[in-house]
N, C-alpha and C positions, 0 to 999 in steps of 0.2 A: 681500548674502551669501545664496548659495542655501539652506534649509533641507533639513535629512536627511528622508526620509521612510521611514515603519516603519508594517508592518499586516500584518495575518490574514490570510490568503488559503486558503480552503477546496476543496480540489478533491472536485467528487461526481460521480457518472454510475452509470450500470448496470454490473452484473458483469463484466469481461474489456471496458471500453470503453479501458482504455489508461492510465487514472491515474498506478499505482506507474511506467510506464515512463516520462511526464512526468515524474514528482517525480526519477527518478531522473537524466534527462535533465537537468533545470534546472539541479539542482544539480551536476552534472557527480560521482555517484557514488552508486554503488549501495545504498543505506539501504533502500530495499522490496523485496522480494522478488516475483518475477513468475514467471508461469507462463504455459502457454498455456488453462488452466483456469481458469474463471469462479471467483469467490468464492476468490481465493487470500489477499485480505487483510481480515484478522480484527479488526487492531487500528488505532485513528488513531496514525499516526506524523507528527511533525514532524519536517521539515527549514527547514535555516535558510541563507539565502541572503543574505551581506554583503558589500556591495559599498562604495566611496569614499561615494557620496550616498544608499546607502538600505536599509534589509535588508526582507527580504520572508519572513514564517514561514510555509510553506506546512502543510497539515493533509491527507495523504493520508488517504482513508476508503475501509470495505469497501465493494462495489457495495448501489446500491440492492433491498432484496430482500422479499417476503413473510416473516414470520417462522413459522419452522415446528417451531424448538425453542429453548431457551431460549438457547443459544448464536448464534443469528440475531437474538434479542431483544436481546442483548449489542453485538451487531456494529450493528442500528440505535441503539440506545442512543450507541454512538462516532459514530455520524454528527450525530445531536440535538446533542451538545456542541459536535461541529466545527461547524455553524451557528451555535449562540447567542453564540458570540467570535468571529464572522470579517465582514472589512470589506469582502472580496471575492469573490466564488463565481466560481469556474472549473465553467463545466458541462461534462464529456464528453461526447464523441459519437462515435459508432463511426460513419464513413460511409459503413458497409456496413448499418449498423443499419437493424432500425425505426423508421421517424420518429412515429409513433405511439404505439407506447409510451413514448418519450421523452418526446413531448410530457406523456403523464400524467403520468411519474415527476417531470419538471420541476415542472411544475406543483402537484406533491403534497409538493415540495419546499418552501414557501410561501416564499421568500425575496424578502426586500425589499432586501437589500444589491445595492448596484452589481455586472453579473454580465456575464463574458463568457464566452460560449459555443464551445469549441473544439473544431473536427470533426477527429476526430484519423484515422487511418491512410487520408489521404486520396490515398495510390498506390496504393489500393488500393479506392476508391469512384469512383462512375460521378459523371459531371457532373449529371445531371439529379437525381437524389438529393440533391448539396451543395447546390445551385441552391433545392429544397423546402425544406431543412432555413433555410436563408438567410433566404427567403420567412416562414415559421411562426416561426420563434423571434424575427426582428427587429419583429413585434406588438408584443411583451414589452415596456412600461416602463423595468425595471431593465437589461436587455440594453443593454447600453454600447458592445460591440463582439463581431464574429461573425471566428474567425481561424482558417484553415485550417491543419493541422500534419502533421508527420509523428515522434511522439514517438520512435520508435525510428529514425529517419535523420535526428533532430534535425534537421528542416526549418522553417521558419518561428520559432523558438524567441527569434528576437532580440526577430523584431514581437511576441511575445507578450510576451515580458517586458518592454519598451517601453510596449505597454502595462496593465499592469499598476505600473509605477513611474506611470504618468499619473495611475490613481486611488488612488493611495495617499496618506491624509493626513499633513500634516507632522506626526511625531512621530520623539524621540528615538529610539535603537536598544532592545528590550526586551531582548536578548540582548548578553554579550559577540560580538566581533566572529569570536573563534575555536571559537564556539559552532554545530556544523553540526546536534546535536537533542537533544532531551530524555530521549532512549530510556536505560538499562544496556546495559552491554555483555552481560547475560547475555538481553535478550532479540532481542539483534540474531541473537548465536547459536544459539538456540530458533528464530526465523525465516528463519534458513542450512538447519539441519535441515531445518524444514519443507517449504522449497523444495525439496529434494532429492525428499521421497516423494512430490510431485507428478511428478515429472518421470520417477520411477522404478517407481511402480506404478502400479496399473489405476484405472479413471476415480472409484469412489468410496473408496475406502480411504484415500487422503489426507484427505477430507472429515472420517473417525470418526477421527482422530489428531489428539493437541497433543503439542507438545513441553515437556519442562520439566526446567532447568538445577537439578541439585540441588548441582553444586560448580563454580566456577570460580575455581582460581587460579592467582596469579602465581606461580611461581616463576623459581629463576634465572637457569634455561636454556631454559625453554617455560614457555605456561602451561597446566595440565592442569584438563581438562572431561570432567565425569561429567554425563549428560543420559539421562532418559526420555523412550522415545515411547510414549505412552499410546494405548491403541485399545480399540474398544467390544467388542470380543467374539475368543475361543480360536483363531477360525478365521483369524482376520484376523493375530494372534499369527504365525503358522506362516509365514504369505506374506510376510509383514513381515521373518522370521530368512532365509527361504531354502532351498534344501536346504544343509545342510553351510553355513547360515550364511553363505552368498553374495550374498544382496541386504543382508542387515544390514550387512556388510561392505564393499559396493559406497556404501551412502549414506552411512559413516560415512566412507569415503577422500575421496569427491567432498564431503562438509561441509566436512573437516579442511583442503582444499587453499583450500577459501574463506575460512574462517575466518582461516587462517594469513594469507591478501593482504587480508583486513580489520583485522584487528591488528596487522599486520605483525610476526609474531613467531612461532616455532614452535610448534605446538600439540599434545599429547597429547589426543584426544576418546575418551572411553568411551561407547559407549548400550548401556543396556537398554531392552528392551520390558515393557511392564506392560499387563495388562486391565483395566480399569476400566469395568463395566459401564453403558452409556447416559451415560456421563459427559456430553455432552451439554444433559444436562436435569438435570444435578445441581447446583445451586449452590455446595454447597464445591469441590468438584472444578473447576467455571468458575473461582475466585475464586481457587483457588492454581497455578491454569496460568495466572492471566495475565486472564483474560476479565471 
């Protein structure tokens, strides 16, 4: 009789290498939120992936980064965890990236678990690049296997998860089987928002915002959501509302319409905007948004 097998699987890499659109990929459903902007995920999210012979709990994390305030201290901090419980490291790779910074980041990575390295948006990288990347990381010990993908045209995605059931040890399932992650639903919705003001305003103003659900209920006909978007300073306030309240307005229909195909149920959303100075580097403020 074949045994189940069930394990950790941590996915790391650099900022905007492609992670959240794997995890989203594997799992055939959108749980992270993506952007086209680097540093779009803040938190480690689980997804969980169960199949006949084996579940696989993946651990998406933010990109590897310098820390520069206490909120990046936070976002490495979710990477340290996703390492010290995981059986298998997925490393990203942008195969447009730098192979040299990578090589650091890996490396500074210190992981000893069995790891495969997957050069992800590879329609999109030249051959002599994967060819280097192949060459330097298959040195690597723990390097088990090197597999070319394409997370957003779900290419290659079978051989990877193929192998990845190869190294996984036999253990019972840790989740129930209709368990796809660990998250509340109020901060999948916090992270719906979020998405939006990447996508809708200018390059740094998403970066000084968190989102944070102060009601979410069921009622019997939708369920209504009151959320703040917090930003670090008055000016940022005004661009955020719009003139006549037009960009607030715009992020809150395009949230509301995601929200409603993730819960599959009608939703009333309220946001206000709030200032919260350098929040940031504020500890209670980190702690009650989430961070």
């Amino acid at each position: 009789m074949t045994e189940f097998k069930s394990g950790f699987v941590g996915i790391f890499g650099k900022p905007n290498a492609g992670k959240s659109t794997l995890l989203n990929a594997l799992l055939n459903e959108k749980l992270a939120i993506v952007s086209p902007k680097a540093q779009t995920t803040r938190n480690k999210i689980l997804g969980i992936l169960t199949e006949k012979k084996y579940q696989i709990i993946f651990s998406d994390t933010p990109g590897l980064l310098e820390s520069s305030y206490k909120l990046h201290e936070r976002m490495m901090g979710e990477v340290a965890l996703a390492k010290q419980g995981t059986d298998i490291v997925l490393y990203i790779i942008d195969a447009k990236d730098d192979l040299l910074s990578n090589l650091e980041m890996f490396q500074g990575l210190k992981t000893k678990q069995a790891t495969i390295i997957v050069i992800n948006k590879i329609d999109k990288g030249n051959a002599d690049k994967v060819a280097r990347i192949h060459k330097e990381f298959q040195e690597f010990k723990q390097v088990k296997k090197i597999i070319e993908i394409s997370a957003l045209k779900k290419t290659n995605l079978e051989e990877l998860l193929g192998s990845i059931v190869e190294l996984l040890p036999e253990m019972p399932p840790y989740y129930d089987e209709d368990t796809l992650t660990d998250k509340p639903m109020r901060f999948f919705v916090s992270e719906i928002v979020r998405e939006k003001l990447f996508f809708e305003l200018d390059e740094e103003l998403p970066y000084h915002a968190a989102v944070y659900v102060r009601q979410y209920e069921e009622k019997n006909t939708l369920t209504k959501i009151v959320a703040d978007i917090v930003v670090s300073r008055e000016s940022q306030k005004g661009i955020l509302i719009g003139q006549g309240g037009s960009m607030i307005k715009k992020i809150g229909q395009t949230a509301r319409e995601d929200i409603e195909k993730f819960i599959d149920r009608k939703v009333f959303l309220e946001l206000h905007v709030k200032v919260r100075k350098d929040w940031r580097n504020n500890d209670l403020y980190l702690k009650e948004y989430g961070y």
